[in-house]
N, C-alpha and C positions, 0 to 999 in steps of 0.2 A: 676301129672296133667300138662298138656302142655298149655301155654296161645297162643293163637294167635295175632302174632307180626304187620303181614303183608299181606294185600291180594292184588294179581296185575290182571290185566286183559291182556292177550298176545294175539294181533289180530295176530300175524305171526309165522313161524317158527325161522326168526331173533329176534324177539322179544322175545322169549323163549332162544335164542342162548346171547341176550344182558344182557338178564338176567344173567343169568352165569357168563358174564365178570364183570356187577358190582360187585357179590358177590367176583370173585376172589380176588377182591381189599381191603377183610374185613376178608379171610381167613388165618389162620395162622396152625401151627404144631396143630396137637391134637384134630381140628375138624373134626367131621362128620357130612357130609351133607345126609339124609337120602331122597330119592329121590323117591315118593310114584306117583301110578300113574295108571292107565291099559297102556296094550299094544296102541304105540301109542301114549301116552299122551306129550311125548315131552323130557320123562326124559336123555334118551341120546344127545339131541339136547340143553339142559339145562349144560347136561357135558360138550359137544363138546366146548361152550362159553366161558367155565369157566377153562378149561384145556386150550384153545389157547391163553385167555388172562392170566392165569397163568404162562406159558411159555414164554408168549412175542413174540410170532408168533405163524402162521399159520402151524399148524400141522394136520396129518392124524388122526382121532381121529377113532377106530373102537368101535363099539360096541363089552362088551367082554363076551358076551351070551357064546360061545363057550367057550373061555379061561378062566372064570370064574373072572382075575384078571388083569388089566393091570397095569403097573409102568409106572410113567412118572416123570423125575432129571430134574429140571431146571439148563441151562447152568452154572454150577458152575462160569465161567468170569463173566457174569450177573449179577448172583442170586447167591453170593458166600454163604450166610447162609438160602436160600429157600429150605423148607424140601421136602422131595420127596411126589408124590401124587400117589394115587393109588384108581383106578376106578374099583369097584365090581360090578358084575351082578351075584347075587346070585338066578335067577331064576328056575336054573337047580340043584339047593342043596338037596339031600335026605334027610337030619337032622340040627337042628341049629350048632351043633357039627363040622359038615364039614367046618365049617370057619376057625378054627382053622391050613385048610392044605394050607390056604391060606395067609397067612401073617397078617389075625389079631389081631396077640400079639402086636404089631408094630403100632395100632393105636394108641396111645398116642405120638407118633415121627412126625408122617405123614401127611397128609391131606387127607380124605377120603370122594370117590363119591358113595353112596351101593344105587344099583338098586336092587330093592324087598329088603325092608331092615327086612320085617317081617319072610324072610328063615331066620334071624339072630338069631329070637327069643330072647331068655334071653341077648344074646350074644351082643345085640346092645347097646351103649352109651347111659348114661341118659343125656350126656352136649351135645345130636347131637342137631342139626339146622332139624327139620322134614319141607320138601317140598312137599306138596302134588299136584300132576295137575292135573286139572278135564278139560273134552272135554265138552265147552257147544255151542255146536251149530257149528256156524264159526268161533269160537274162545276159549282159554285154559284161565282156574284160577290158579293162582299159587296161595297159601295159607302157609304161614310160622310160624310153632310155633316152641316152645322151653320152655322147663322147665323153669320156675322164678327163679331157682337156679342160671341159665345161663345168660351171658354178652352179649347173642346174640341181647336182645332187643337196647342196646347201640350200638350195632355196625352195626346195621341197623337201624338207626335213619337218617339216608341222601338219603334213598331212598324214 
C-alpha cells in the first residue's frame, strides 16, 4: 500500500522542471523515482530539473524513448562521492524481463529516473518515490506516494 505524501499543483512547464530540482536535493544512491504520467504529462521535463540540478549545470537532457537508458556521472572534482543516475524510458519494453538488458541490477548503487515504470512490472522497487502527473486543464498535479516502509515521507517534509 502506498500513502500519499504530497500533492502540488504545476501551472508551468518550469514548474514541473523546479520540481525536479527540489527533489534533487533529497536524492541519494538507491532511489527510485517512478515517474507515472500520459504522454505529455511532463515526466521528462520533471527529469530534465532534477538531472540539471543534480549535476550542478545546465545540461542536454534527451528524452531516452529511443535509447531506452541514459547514464549521467556527476563531475567527480564536484561530486567526488555522487552516485551515478540513470534515466529509463521504458515505453518501448516487450516484457518486464527486458530491464534486466539494461543496467537494473545497478539500482541499488544508483539514482534512478523510470519513465513508464509499469513495463517494470514485478521488477520495480517497493522503496521507489511513485510520481504520478495528471494534465487538468491549464495546468499538471503532481501527486507523490511511497510505501510507509519508506524515509521518503521525512525527506520531503520541506516542500
Amino acid at each position: 500500500m502506498m500513502d500519499l505524501l504530497l500533492s502540488l499543483d504545476l501551472a508551468t512547464d518550469r514548474d514541473t522542471r523546479d520540481l525536479g530540482a527540489r527533489l534533487a536535493k533529497v536524492v541519494r544512491a538507491g532511489d527510485c523515482l517512478a515517474l507515472w504520467g500520459d504522454l505529455g504529462a511532463g515526466k521528462t521535463s520533471l527529469a530534465r530539473g532534477l538531472i540539471s540540478a543534480f549535476l550542478d549545470h545546465d545540461t542536454e537532457v534527451p528524452s531516452p524513448t529511443f535509447t531506452l537508458v541514459q547514464r549521467y556521472q556527476p563531475d567527480p572534482d564536484d561530486q567526488p562521492d555522487a552516485p551515478e543516475l540513470l534515466h529509463f524510458d521504458l515505453y518501448r519494453l516487450e516484457t518486464p524481463e527486458d530491464v534486466w538488458e539494461l543496467g537494473w541490477e545497478e539500482l541499488d548503487e544508483v539514482i534512478s529516473l523510470v519513465e513508464w515504470p509499469d513495463k517494470a512490472g514485478p521488477h520495480l522497487s517497493p522503496r521507489r518515490l511513485d510520481i504520478h502527473i495528471t494534465i487538468l486543464g491549464d495546468h499538471r498535479r503532481a501527486q507523490m506516494s511511497a510505501s510507509p516502509t519508506t524515509n521518503w515521507k521525512s525527506r520531503l517534509n520541506d516542500f
